[in-house]
C-alpha positions as CSV (number, residue, x, y, z in Angstrom):
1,X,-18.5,-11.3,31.7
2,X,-17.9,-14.3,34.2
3,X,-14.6,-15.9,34.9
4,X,-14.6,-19.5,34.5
5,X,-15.5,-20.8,38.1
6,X,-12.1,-23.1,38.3
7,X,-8.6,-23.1,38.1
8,X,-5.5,-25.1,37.5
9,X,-3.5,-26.6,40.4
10,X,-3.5,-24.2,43.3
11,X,0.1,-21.9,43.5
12,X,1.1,-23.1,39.4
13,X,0.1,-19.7,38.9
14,X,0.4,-17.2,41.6
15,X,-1.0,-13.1,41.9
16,X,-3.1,-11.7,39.7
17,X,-3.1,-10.2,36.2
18,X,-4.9,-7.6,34.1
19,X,-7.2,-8.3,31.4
20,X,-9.8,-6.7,29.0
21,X,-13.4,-7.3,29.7
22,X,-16.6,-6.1,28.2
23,X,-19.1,-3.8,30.1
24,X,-22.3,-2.5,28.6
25,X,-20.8,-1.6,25.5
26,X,-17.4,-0.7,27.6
27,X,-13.6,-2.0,27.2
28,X,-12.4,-1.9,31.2
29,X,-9.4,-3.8,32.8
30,X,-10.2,-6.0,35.9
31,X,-7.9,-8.1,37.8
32,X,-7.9,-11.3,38.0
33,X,-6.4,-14.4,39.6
34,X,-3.4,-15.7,37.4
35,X,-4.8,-19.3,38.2
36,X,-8.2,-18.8,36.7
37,X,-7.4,-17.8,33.3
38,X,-7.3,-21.1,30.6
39,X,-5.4,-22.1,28.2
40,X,-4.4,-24.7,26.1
41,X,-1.0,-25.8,25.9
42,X,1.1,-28.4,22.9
43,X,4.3,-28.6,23.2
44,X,4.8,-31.8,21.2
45,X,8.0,-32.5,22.9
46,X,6.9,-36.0,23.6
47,X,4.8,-39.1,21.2
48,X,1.5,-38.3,22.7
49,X,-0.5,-40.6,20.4
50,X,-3.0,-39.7,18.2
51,X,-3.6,-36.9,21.0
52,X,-3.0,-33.5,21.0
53,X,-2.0,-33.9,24.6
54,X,-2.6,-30.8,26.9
55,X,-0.5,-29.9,29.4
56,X,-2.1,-27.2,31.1
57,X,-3.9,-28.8,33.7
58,X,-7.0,-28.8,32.3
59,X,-6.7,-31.8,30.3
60,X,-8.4,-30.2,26.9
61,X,-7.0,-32.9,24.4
62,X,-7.2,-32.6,20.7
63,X,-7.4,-35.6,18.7
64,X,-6.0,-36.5,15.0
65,X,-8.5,-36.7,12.3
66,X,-7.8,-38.4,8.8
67,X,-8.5,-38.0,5.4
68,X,-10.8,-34.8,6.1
69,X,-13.5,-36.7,8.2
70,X,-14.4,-35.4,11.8
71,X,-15.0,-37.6,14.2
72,X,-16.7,-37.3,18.3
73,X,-13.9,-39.8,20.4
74,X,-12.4,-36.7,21.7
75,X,-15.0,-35.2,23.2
76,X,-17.4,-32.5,22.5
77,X,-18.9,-30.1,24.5
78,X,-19.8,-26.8,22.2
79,X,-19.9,-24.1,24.8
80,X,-17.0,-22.1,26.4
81,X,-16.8,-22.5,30.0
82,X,-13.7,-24.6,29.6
83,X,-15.6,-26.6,32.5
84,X,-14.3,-29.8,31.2
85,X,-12.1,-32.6,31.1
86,X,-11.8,-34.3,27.5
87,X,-11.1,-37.8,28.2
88,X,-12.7,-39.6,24.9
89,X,-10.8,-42.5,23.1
90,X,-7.6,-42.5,23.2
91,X,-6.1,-44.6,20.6
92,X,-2.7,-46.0,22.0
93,X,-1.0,-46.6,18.8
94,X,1.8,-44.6,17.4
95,X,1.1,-41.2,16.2
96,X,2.5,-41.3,12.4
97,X,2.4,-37.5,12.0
98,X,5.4,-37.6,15.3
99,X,8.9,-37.0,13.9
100,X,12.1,-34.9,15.7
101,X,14.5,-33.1,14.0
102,X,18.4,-33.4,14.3
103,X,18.2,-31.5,17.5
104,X,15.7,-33.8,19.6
105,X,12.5,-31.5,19.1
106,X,9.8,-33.3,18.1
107,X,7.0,-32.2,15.9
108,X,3.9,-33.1,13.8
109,X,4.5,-33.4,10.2
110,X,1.8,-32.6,7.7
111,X,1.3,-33.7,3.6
112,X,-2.0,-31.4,2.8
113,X,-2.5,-34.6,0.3
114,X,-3.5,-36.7,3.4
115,X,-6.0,-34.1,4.8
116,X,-4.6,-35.3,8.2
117,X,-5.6,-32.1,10.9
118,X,-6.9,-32.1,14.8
119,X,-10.0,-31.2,16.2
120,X,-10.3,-29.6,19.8
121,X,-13.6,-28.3,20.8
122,X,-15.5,-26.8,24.0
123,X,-13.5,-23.8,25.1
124,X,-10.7,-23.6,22.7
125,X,-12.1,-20.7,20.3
126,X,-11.8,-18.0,22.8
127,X,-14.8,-15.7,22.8
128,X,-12.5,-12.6,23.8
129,X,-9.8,-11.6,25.1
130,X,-7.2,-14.5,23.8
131,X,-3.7,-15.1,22.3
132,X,-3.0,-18.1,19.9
133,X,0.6,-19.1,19.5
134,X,2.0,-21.8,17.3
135,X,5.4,-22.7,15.9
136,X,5.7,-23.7,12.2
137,X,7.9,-25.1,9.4
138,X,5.8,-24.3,5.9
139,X,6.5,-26.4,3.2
140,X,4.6,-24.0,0.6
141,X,3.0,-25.2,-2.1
142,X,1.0,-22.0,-4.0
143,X,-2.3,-22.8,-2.1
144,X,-3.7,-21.2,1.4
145,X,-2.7,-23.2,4.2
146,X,-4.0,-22.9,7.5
147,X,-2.7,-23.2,10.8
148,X,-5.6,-22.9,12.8
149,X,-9.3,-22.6,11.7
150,X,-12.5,-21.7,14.1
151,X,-15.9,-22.6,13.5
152,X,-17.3,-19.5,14.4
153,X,-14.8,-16.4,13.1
154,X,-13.3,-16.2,16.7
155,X,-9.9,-16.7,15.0
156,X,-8.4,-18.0,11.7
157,X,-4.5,-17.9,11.1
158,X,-3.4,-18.9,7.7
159,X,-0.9,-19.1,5.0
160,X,-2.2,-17.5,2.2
161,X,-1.3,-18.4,-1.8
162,X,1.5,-16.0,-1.8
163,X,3.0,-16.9,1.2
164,X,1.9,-14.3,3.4
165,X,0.8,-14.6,7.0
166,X,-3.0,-14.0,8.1
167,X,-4.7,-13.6,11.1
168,X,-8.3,-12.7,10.6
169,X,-11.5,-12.6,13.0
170,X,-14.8,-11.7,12.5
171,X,-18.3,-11.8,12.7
172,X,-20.0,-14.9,14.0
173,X,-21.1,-17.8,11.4
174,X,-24.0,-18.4,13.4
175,X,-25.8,-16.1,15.6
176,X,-26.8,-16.0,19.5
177,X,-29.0,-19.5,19.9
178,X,-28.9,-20.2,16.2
179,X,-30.2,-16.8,14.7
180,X,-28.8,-14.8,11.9
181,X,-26.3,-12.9,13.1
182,X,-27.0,-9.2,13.6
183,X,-24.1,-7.9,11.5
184,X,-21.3,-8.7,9.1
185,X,-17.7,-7.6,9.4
186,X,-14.3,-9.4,8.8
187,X,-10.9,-8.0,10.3
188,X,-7.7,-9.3,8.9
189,X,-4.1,-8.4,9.3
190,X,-1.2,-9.7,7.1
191,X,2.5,-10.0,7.8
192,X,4.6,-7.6,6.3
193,X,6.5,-10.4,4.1
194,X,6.0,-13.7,3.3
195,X,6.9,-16.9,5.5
196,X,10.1,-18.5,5.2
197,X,9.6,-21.8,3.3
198,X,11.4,-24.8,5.4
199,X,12.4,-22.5,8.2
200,X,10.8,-22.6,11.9
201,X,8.6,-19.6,12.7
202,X,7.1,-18.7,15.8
203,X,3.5,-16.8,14.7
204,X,1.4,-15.4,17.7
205,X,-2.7,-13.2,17.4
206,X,-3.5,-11.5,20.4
207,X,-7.0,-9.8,20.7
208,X,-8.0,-7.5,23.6
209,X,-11.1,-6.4,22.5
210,X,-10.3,-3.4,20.8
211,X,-7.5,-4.8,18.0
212,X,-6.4,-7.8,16.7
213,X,-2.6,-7.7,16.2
214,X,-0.3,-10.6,14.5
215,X,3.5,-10.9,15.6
216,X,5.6,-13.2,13.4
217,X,9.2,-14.4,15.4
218,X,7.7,-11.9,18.2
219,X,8.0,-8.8,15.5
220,X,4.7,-7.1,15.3
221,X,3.6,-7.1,11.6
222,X,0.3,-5.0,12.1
223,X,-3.0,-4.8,14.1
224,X,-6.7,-3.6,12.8
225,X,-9.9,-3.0,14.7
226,X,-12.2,-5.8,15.9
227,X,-15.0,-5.0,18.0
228,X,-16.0,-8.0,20.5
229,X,-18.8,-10.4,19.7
230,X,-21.5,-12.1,22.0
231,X,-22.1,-14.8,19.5
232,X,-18.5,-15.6,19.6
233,X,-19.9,-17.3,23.4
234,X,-21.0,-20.4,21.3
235,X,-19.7,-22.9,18.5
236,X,-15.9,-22.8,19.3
237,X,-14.6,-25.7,17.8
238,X,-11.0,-25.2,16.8
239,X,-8.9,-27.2,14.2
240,X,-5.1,-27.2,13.8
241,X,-3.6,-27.5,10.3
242,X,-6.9,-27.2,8.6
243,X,-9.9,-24.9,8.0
244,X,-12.3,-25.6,10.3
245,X,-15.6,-24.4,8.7
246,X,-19.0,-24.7,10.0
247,X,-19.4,-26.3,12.1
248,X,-17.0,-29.1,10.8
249,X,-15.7,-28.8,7.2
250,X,-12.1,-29.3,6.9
251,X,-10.5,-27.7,4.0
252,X,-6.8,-25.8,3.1
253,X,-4.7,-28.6,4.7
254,X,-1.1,-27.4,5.9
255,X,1.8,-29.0,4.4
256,X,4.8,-28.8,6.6
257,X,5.7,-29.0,10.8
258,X,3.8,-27.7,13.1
259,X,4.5,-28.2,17.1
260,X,4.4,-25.7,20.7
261,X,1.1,-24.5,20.0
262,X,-0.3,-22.7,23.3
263,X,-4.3,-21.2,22.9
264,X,-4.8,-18.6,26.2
265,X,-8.0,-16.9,27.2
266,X,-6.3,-13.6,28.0
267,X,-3.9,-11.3,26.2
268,X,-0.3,-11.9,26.6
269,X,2.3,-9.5,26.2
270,X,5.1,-10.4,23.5
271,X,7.6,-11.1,26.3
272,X,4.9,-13.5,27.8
273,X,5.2,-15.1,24.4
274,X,6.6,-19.1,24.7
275,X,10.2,-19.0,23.9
């Protein structure tokens, strides 16, 4: 394991923290500098565009794709190193998924008819230790939904037909440098009850190398085992409101709000969770 060789503005993130890493087969904790850990952060509080504008620091922009076709204009870069700075086209029109409730709070709004979804790649699927958090209002409609989809098994959080919650991970699609991978396995945990149709919902995965455990409104709804992968290194293109496939193949639009969606390469404890 190597820590990404930058960080975010110096004293944004003071001290250190703990986090899982993999040694010769071995789950230890090291300690890190707070600074150094990535992450991705949405809060769709403002009309950002078609962008999916990050505020971390690292400026890891997503960018809206329609009718189910993937395009390159917001950069690629297919490894995880987050290393980067994503500053492809940036289309300064209005974003016509952008709406705000009652309140003030904006958010994206989906129809899974108009196969509308973003694409964020290079660094976004976290190979390991991670927590994905995102804050939805379903609009269910019988079918599996998802809220996030990785090329690669790192992490896929869906609705399913029934309305249930699930977070799975798995086994790499492809293997180290494009080889079959070694073995097959998919983990999956499911939310005690289903969603709430039309209500907000805060869902967060955290994985620490041992178990992958799903928390829906910050109640834990279950873990299972899922041992780390190497492959998982590579092909970690993420989508948001859609399947992402291999390596691009949208599919299982959501249909409903999404907004404060916050991707972190460590794992955070539920009261680290955004409120």
């Amino acid at each position: 394991y190597q820590s990404a060789p930058i960080w975010v503005t110096a004293n944004t993130r003071p001290g250190t923290v703990t986090m899982p890493v993999q040694n010769n087969g071995t789950v230890t904790d090291v300690s890190i500098e707070a600074a150094r850990v990535p992450f991705f952060h949405y809060p769709c509080n403002a009309e950002s565009s078609n962008m999916l504008e990050d505020v971390s620091g690292y400026s890891h922009h997503g960018k809206l794709q329609r009718n189910g076709i993937v395009g390159y204009a917001y950069g690629s870069f297919g490894h995880t190193d987050y290393y980067n700075v994503h500053d492809g086209v940036t289309e300064n029109s209005v974003n016509p998924l952008f709406q705000s409730d009652p309140d003030g709070r904006g958010y994206l709004a989906f129809q899974a008819a108009d196969k509308n979804f973003y694409m964020i790649s290079g660094g976004t699927a976290m190979p390991y230790a991670s927590t994905y958090e995102i804050e939805f209002r379903p609009e269910l409609n019988g079918t599996a939904m998802f809220l996030l989809g990785s090329a690669n098994n790192q992490i896929n959080l869906y609705i399913d037909k029934d309305g249930y919650l699930v977070a799975s991970r798995g086994s790499s699609v492809e293997g180290e440098a494009g080889a079959k991978p070694t073995r097959q396995f998919t983990s999956a945990v499911r939310s005690k009850a289903p969603v709430k149709n039309g209500a907000w919902q805060k869902a967060a995965v955290v994985y620490d190398l041992k178990d992958l455990s799903l928390y829906l409104d910050g109640e834990l709804q279950g873990k299972t085992a899922a041992a780390p992968v190497r492959d998982h290194e590579s092909i970690d293109h993420l989508t948001v409101a859609s399947r992402c496939g291999f390596l691009h193949n949208p599919g299982a639009y959501f249909n409903g709000g999404i907004r404060n969606l916050r991707i972190y390469g460590r794992n955070l404890s539920p009261d680290e969770f955004l409120k």
